[in-house]
C-alpha positions, 0 to 999 in steps of 0.5 A: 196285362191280359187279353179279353178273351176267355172262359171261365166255368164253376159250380157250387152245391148249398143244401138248397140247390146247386149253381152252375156257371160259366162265363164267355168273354170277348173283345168290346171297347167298353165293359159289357156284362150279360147274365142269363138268370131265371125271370124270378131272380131279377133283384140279385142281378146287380150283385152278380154283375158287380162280382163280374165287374171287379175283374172284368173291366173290358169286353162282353162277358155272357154269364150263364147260370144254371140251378138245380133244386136239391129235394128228396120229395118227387115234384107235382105233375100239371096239367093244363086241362084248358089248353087239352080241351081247347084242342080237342075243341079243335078238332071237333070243329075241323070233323065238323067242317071236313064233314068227316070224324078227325080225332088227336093223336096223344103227340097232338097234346104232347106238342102242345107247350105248357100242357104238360109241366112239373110244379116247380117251387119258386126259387128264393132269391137269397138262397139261389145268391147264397149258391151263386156266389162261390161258383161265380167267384170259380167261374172268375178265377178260371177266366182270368187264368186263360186272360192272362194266359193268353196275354202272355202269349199277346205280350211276346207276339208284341215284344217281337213286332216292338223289336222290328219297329225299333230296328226300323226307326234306327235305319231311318235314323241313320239315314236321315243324315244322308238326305241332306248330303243327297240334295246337296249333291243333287242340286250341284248336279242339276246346276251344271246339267244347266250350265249355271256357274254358281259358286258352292259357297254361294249365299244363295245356294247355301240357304237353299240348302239351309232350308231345305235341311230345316224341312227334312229335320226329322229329329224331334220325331225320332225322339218322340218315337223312341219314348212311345216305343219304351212306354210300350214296352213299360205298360206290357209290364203292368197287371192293370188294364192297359189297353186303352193306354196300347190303343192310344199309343199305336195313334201316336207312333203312327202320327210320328211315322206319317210326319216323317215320311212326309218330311224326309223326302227320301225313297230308303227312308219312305220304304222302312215308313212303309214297313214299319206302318205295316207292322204297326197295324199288325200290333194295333190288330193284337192291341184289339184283344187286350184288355 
């Protein structure tokens, strides 16, 4: 088991260029992969995000890449002399219309975007992949090291909040017997405060106690709820993804725990209901971050 989040960096030099990357992931439902690659580098795409994939299978992973050419020849200088002359155009026709000499300064041209620029060779596709390969590979490696470092942490936050809830489904166990002997006992009373002469043995009022009992019968739920809680413990055990798994089961306990504040009709056994809604929101919160 390991959270969603993390970072992950690495390089990689060829004798053509070396690749720098690093990777950035957090919590999303479904698998979302973001690569930051040069315009010209579009065809190698679908292999880097195949490579992330393999191991990202939440979450959104941004990765960025960096180049650098590895060359001992200096790199030509451009200009875009169109782009110089259309500003000192420019400034001709503002002298004109101000009526007075307006001429640009040097940081005028400098401002002005792609006016000034080194001749970059294109980048060819099969070396830039060739260099990107094995720092991404790197860059992967120490990702999952901090994803699973941190779902450690995540698994013994979870294992303490499992241990509460369990706790907390065992007094309402326990007290579960004592509902029926309450409404019992409450039944009799409101009976003589009536001054209403009814044998306890009364086929009547035994049925109403019957079914009363029937109503609060807590008992499946109990067991479903002990099954979900050790199917729990069991997936934080596993190295796949369980998340999904995680979410659906923080579903079903908290169904299990509603049926039985609905049913039991008991202010101690509401209480720990209540408690232990909350402390399942705690864990469904954490369950957010793993993947």
């Amino acid at each position: 088991m390991q959270s969603m989040t993390g970072f992950g960096r690495g390089e990689f030099a060829s004798p053509q260029m070396i690749a720098r990357v690093e990777i950035t992931s957090v919590n999303r439902k479904q698998a979302d992969i973001v690569l930051n690659l040069p315009r010209e580098l579009n065809e190698i795409e679908s292999s880097l995000k195949k490579m992330v994939l393999a191991t990202v299978s939440r979450g959104r992973a941004n990765v960025s890449i960096k180049l650098e050419n590895v060359s001992t020849t200096p790199q030509a200088f451009k200009i875009d002399f169109q782009r110089a002359q259309s500003l000192e155009n420019s400034f001709t026709e503002l002298s004109t219309h101000l009526k007075r000499n307006v001429e640009p300064q040097a940081q005028d041209f400098l401002r002005i975007p792609g006016l000034f620029n080194f001749d970059d060779a294109e980048l060819d596709p099969e070396a830039a992949l060739y260099a990107i390969e094995p720092a991404l590979k790197q860059a992967l490696e120490r990702l999952n090291e901090m994803r699973k470092a941190e779902g450690l942490d995540l698994k013994i936050d979870l294992l303490k909040r499992l241990d509460i809830l369990e706790e907390l489904s065992k007094m309402i166990e326990s007290d579960s017997p004592g509902v029926m002997t309450r409404y019992r006992e409450n039944l009799h009373q409101r009976l003589r405060e009536s001054e209403i002469e009814v044998n306890l043995d009364d086929e009547r009022l035994l049925k109403e106690v019957a079914l009363f009992a029937e109503r609060c019968d807590i008992s499946e739920e109990i067991t479903r709820l002990a099954s979900h809680l050790k199917r729990f413990r069991n997936y934080l055990d596993q190295e796949e993804a369980v998340g999904r798994s995680l979410d659906f089961l923080c579903q079903e306990i908290n169904r299990e725990f509603n049926t039985i504040g609905s049913k039991a009709n008991d202010a101690t056994i509401a209480q720990n209901v209540v408690n232990a809604k909350t402390e399942l929101e705690k864990i469904r919160e954490q369950v957010q971050n793993i993947e």
